[in-house]
MDTraj code that builds the backbone (N, CA, C; nanometers):
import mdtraj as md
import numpy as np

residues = "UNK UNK UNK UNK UNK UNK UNK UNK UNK UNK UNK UNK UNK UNK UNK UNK UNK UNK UNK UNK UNK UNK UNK UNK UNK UNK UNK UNK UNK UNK UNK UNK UNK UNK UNK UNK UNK UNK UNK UNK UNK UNK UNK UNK UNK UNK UNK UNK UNK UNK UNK UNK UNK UNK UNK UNK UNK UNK UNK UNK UNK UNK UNK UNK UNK UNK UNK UNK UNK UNK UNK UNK UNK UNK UNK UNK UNK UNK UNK UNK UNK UNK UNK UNK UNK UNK UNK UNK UNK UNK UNK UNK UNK UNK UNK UNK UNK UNK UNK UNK UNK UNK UNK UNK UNK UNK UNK UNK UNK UNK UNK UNK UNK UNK UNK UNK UNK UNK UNK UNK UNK UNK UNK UNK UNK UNK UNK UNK UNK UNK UNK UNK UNK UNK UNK UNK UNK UNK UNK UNK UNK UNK UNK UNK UNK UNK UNK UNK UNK UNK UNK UNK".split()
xyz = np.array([
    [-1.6719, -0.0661, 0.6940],
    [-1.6738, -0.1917, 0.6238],
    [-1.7402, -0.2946, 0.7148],
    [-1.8922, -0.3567, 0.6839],
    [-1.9135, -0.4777, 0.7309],
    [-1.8291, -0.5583, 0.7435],
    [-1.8214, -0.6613, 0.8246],
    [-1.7857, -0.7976, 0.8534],
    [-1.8132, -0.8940, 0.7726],
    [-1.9181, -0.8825, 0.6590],
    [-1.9610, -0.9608, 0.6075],
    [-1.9404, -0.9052, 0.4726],
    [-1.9516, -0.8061, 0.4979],
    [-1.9025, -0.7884, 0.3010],
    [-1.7448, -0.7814, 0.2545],
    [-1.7607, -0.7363, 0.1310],
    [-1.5929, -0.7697, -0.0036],
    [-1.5958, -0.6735, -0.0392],
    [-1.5863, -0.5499, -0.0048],
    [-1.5815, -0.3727, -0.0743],
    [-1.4452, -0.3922, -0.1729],
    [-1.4852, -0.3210, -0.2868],
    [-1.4115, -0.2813, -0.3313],
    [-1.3261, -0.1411, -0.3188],
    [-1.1851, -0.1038, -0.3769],
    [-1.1634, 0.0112, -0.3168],
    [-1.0277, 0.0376, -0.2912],
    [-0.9700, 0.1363, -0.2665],
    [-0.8169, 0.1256, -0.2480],
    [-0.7547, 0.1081, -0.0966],
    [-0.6417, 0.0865, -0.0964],
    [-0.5773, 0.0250, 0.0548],
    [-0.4206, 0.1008, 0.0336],
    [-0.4407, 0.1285, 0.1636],
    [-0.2763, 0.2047, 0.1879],
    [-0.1948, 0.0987, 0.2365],
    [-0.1040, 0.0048, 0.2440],
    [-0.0283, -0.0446, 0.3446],
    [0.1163, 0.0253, 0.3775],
    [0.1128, 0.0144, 0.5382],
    [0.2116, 0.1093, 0.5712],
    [0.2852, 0.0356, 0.6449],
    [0.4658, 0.0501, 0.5574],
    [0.5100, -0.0784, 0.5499],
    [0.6539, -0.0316, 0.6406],
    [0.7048, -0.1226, 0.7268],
    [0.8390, -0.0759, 0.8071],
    [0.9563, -0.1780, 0.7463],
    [1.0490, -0.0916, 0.7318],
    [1.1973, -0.1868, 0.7073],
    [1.2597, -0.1613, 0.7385],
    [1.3430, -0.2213, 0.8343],
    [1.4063, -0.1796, 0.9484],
    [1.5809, -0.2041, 0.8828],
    [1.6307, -0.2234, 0.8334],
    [1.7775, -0.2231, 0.7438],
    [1.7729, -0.1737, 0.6108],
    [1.8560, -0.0923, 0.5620],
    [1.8574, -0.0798, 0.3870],
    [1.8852, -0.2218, 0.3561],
    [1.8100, -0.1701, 0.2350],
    [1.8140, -0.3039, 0.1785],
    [1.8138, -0.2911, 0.0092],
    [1.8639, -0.3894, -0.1068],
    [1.8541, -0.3659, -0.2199],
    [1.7753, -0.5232, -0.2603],
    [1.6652, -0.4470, -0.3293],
    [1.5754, -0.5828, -0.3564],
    [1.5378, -0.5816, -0.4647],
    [1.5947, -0.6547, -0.5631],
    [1.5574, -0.7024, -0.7091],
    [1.3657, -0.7112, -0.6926],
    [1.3550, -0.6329, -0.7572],
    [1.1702, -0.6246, -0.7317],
    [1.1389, -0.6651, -0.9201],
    [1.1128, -0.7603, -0.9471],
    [1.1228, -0.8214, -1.0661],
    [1.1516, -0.7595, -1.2115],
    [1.0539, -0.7234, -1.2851],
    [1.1071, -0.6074, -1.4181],
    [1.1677, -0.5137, -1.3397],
    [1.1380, -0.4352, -1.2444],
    [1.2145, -0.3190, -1.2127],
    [1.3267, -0.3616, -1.2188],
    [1.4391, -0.4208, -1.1971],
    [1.5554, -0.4945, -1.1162],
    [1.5730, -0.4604, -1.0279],
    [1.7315, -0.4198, -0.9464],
    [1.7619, -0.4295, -0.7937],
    [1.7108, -0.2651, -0.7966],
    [1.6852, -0.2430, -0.6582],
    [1.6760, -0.0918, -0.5611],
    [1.6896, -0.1003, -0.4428],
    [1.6994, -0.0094, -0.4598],
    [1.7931, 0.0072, -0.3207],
    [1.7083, 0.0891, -0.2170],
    [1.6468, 0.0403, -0.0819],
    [1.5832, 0.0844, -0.0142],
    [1.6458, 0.1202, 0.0835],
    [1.5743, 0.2627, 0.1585],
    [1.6538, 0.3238, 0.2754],
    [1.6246, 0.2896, 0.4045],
    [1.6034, 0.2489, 0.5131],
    [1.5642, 0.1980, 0.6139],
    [1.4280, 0.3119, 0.6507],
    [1.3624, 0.2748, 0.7291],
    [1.1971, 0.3405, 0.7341],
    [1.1156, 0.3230, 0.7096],
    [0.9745, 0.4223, 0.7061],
    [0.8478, 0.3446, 0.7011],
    [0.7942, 0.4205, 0.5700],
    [0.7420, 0.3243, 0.4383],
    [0.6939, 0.3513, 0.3462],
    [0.5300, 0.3156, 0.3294],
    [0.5018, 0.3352, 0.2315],
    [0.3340, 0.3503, 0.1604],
    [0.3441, 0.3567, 0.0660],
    [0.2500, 0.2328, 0.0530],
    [0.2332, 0.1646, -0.0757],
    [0.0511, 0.1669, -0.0906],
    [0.0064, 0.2494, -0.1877],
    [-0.0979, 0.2472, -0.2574],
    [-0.1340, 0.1356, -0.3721],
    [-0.2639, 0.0739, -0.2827],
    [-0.2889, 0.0063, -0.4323],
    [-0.4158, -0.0168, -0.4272],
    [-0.5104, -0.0643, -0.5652],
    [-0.6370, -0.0948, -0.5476],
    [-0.6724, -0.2425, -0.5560],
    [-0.8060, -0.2519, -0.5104],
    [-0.8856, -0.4001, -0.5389],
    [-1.0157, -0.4063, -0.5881],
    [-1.0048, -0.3904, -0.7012],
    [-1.1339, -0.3698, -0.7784],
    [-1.2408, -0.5031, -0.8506],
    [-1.1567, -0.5813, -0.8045],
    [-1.2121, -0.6946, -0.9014],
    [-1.2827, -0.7696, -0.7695],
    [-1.3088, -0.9531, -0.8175],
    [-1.4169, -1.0226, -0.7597],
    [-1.3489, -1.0374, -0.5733],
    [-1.2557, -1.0534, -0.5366],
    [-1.1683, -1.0710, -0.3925],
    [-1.1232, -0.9565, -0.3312],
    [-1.1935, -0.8523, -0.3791],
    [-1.2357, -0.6976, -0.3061],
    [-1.0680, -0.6870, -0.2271],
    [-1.1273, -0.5506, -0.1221],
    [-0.9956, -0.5370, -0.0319],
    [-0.9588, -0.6470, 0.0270],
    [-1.0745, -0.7282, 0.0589],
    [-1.0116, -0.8304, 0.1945],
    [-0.9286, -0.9206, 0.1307],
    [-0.9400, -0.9794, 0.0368],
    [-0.8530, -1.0590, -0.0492],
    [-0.7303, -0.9963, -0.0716],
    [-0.7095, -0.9015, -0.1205],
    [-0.6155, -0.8697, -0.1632],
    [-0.5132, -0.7656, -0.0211],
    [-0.5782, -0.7774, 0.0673],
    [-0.4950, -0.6977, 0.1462],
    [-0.4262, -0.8902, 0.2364],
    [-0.5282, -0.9561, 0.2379],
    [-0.4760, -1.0507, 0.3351],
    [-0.3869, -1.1363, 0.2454],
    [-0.4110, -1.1416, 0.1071],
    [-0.2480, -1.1797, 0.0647],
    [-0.1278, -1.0975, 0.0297],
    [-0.1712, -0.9989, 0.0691],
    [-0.0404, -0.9163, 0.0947],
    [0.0078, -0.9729, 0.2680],
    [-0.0914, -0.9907, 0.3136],
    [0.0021, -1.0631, 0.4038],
    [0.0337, -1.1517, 0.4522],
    [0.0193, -1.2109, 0.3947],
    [0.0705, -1.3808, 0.3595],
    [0.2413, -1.3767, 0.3190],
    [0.3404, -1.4945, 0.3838],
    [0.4534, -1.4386, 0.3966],
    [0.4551, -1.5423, 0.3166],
    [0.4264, -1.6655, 0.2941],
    [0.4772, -1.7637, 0.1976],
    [0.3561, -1.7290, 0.0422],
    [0.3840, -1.6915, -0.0939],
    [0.3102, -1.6826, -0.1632],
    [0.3610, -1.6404, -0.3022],
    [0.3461, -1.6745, -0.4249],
    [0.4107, -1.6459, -0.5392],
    [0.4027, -1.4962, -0.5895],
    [0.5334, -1.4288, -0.6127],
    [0.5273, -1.2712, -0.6307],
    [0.4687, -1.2919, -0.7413],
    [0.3789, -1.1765, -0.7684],
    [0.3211, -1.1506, -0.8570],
    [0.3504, -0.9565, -0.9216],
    [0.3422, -0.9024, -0.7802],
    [0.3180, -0.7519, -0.8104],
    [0.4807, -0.7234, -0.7260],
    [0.5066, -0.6164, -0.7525],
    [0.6536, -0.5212, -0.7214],
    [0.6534, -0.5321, -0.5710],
    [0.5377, -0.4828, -0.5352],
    [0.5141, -0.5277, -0.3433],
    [0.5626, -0.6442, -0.3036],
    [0.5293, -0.7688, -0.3644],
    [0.5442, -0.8684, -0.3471],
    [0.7303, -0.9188, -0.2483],
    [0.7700, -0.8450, -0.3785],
    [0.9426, -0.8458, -0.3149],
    [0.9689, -0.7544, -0.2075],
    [0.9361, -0.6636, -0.2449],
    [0.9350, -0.5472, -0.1009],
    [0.8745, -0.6143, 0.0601],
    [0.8021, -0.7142, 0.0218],
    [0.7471, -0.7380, 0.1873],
    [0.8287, -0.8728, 0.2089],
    [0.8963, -0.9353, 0.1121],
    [0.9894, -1.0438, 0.1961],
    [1.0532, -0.9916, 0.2956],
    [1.1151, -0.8235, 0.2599],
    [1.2406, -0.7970, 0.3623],
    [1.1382, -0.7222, 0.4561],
    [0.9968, -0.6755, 0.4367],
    [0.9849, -0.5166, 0.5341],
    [0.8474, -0.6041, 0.5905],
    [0.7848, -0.5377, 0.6666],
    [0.6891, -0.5709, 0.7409],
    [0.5723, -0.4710, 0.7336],
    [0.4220, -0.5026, 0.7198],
    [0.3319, -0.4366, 0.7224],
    [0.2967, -0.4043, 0.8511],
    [0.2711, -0.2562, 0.9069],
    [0.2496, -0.2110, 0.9998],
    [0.0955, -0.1667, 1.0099],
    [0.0375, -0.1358, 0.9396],
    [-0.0697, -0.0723, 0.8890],
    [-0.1395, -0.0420, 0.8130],
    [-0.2446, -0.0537, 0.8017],
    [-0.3651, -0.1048, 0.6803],
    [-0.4500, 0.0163, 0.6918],
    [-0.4686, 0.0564, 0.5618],
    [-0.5420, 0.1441, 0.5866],
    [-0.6511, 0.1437, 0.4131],
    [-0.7427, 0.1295, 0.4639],
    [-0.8856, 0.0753, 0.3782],
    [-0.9722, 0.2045, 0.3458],
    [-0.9926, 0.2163, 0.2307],
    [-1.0684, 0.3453, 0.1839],
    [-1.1718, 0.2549, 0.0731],
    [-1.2838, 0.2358, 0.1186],
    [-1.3776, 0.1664, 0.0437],
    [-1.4631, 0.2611, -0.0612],
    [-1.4862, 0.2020, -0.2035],
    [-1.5562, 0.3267, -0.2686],
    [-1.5093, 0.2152, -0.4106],
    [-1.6069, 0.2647, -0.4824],
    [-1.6337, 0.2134, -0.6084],
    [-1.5659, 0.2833, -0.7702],
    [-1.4552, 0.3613, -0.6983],
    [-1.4173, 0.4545, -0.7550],
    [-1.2347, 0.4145, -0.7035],
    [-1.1753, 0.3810, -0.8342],
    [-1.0494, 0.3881, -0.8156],
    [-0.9621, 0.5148, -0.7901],
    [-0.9254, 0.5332, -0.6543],
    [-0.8435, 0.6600, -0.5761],
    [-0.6905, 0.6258, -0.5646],
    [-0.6346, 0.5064, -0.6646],
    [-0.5006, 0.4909, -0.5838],
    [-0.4293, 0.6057, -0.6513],
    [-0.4850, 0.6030, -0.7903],
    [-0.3353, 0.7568, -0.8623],
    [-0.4154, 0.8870, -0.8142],
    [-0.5211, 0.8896, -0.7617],
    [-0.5189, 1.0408, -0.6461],
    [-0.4585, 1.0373, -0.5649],
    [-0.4868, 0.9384, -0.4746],
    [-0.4157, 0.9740, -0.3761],
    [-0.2082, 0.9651, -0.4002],
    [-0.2338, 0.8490, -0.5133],
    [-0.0575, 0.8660, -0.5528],
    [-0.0125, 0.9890, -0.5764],
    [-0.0562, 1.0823, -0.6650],
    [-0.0483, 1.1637, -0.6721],
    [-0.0451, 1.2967, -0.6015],
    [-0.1431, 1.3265, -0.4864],
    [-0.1017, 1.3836, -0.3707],
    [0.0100, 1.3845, -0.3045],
    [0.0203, 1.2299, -0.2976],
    [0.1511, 1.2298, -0.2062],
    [0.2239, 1.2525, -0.2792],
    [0.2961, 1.2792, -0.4182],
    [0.4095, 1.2759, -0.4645],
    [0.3551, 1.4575, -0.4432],
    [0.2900, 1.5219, -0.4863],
    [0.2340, 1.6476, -0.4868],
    [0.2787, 1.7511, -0.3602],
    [0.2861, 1.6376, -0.2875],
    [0.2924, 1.6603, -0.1016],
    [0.4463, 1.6657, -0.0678],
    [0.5463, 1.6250, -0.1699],
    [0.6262, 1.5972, -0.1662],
    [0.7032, 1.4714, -0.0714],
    [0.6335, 1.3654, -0.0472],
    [0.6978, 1.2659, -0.0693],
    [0.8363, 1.2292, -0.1584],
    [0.9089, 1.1472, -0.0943],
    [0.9898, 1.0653, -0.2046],
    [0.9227, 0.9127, -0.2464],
    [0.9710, 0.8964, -0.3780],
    [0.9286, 0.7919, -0.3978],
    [1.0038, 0.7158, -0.4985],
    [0.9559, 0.5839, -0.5289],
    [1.0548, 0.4941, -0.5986],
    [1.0297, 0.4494, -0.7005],
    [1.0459, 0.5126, -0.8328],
    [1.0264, 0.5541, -0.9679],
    [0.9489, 0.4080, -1.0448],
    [0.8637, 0.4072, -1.1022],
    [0.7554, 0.2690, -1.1448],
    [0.6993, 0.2055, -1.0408],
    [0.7650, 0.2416, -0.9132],
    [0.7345, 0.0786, -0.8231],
    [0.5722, 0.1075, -0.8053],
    [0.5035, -0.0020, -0.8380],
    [0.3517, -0.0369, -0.8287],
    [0.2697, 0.0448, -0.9467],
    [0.3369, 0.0973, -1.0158],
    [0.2519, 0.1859, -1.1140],
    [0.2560, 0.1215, -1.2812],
    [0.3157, 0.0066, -1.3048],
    [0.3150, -0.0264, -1.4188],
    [0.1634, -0.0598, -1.4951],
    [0.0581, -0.0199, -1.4299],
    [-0.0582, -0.0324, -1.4907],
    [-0.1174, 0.0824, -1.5116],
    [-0.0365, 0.2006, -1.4631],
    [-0.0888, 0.3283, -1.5016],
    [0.0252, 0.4700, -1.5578],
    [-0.0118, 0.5558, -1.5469],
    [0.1162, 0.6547, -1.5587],
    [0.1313, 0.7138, -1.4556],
    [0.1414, 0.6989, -1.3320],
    [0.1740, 0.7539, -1.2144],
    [0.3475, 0.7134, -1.2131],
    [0.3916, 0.8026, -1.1288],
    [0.5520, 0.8061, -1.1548],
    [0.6001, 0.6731, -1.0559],
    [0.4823, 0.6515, -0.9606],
    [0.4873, 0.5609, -0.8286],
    [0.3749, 0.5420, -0.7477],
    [0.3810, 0.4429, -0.7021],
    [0.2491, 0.4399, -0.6159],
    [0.3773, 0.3580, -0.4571],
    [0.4559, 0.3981, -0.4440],
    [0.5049, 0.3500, -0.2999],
    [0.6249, 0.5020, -0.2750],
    [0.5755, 0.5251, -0.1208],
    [0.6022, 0.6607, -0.1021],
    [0.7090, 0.5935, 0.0285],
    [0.8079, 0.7239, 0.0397],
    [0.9004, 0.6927, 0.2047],
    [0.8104, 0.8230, 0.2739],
    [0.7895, 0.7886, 0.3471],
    [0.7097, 0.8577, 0.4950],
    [0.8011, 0.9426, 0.6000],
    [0.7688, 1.0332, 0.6059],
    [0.8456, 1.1226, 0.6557],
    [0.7920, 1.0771, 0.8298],
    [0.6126, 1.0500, 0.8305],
    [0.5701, 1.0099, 0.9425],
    [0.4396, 0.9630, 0.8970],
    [0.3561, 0.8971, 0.9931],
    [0.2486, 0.8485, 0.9066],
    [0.1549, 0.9406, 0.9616],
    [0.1818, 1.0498, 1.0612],
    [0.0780, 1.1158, 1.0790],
    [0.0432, 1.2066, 0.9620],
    [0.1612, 1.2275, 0.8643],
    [0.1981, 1.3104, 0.7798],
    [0.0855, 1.2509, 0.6574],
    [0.0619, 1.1290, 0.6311],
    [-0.0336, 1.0753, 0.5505],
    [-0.1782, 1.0984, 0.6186],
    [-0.1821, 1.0624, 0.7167],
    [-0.3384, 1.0449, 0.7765],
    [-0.3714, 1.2051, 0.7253],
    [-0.3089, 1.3209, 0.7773],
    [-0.3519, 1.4465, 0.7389],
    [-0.3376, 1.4561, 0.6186],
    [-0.2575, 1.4126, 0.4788],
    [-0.3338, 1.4088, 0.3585],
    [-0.4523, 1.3311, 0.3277],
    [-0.4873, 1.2233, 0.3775],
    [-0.6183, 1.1959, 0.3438],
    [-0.6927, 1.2750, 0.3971],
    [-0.7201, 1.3291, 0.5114],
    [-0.7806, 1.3902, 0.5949],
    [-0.8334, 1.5593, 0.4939],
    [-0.7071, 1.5749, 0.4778],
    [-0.7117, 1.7236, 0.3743],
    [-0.8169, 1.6677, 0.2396],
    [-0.8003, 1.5593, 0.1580],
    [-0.8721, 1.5040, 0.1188],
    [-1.0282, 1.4669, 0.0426],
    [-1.0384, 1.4910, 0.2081],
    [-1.1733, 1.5219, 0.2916],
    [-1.2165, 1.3279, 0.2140],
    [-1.1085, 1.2394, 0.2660],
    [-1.1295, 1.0526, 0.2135],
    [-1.1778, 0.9955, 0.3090],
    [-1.2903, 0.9598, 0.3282],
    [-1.3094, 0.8443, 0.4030],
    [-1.2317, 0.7170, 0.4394],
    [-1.1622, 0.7089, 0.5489],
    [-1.0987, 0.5620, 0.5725],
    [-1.1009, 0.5068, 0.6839],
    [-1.0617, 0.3805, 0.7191],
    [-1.0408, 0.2547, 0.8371],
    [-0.9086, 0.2574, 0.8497],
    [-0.8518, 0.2569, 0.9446],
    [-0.7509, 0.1918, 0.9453],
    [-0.7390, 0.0958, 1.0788],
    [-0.6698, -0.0273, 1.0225],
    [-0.6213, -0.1414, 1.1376],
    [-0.4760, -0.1587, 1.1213],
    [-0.4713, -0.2424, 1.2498],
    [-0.3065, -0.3043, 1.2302],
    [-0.3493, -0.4575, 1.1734],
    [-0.2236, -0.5083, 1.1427],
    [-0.2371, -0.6741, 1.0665],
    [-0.3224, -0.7407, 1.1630],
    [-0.2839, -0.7521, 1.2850],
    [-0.3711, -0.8379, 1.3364],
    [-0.5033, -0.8326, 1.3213],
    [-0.5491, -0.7164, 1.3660],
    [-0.6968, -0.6763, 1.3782],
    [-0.7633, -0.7049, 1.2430],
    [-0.6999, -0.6329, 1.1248],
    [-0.7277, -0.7029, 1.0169],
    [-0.7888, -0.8360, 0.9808],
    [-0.6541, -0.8978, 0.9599],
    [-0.6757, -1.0436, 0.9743],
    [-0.8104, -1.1172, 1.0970],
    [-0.7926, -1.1063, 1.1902],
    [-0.8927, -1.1014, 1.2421],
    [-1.0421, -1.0578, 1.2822],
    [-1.0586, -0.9964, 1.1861],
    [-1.1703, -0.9022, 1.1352],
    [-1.2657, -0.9852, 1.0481],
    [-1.1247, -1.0073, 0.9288],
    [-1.1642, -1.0274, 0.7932],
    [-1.1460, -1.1752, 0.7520],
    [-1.0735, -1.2513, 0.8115],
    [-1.0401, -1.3887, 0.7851],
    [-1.1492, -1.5048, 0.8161],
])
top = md.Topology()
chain = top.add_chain()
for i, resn in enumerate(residues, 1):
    res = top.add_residue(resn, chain, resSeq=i)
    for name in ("N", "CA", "C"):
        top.add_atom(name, md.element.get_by_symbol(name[0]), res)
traj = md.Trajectory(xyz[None], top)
């Protein structure tokens, strides 16, 4: 990804929460999260590409809009991971991972498609990098900072 361009494309964020927690995530209502590190698939297809939409995901003050939204008041983004392409990959790769056997948390992020979920609990994240990898997906990955500082 240039420095200068707005790719469109899907983004992994790989998210830590360090206490269970039960978080009313809006239509869904409350759930109940287990302490650990999850992945959350989603795309950015429209005019504010990945960079837009990954850097207000991390933005801590901002009006929920999407199921993530509530999930990152309590958890923290650890890792970004950017798969640029003109071709929406989030219910492949959602799908892998549930395929891969992941657990996951029934609608969360998928109400725009029929995927069972698009946010996975991580057994490890090396455990993801080698499904994309199997894949055979092109990706970036940064931490928030670097991100943000990349792209801002």
């Amino acid at each position: 990804m240039d420095r200068d361009s707005n790719p469109k494309g899907t983004y992994i964020l790989i998210i830590e929460l360090n206490d269970e927690e039960k978080i009313v995530a809006g239509s869904l209502g409350e759930i109940s999260f287990g302490r650990g590190i999850y992945a959350y698939v989603g795309s950015a297809m429209g005019p504010g590409g990945i960079v837009g939409r990954v850097l207000r995901h991390l933005r801590r003050n901002k009006k929920k809009f999407w199921h993530i939204d509530y999930l990152l008041d309590k958890a923290k983004i650890i890792r970004i991971i950017v798969l640029k392409s003109e071709e929406r990959l989030e219910c492949k790769i959602a799908e892998e991972m549930r395929r891969y056997g992941l657990e996951y948390i029934l609608r969360f992020g998928s109400s725009d498609c029929r995927c069972p979920s698009h946010l996975f609990k991580l057994r490890s994240i090396d455990d993801l990098l080698l499904l994309l990898r199997n894949l055979d997906i092109g990706y970036m990955e940064y931490n928030p900072e670097e991100f943000v500082q990349t792209y801002s």
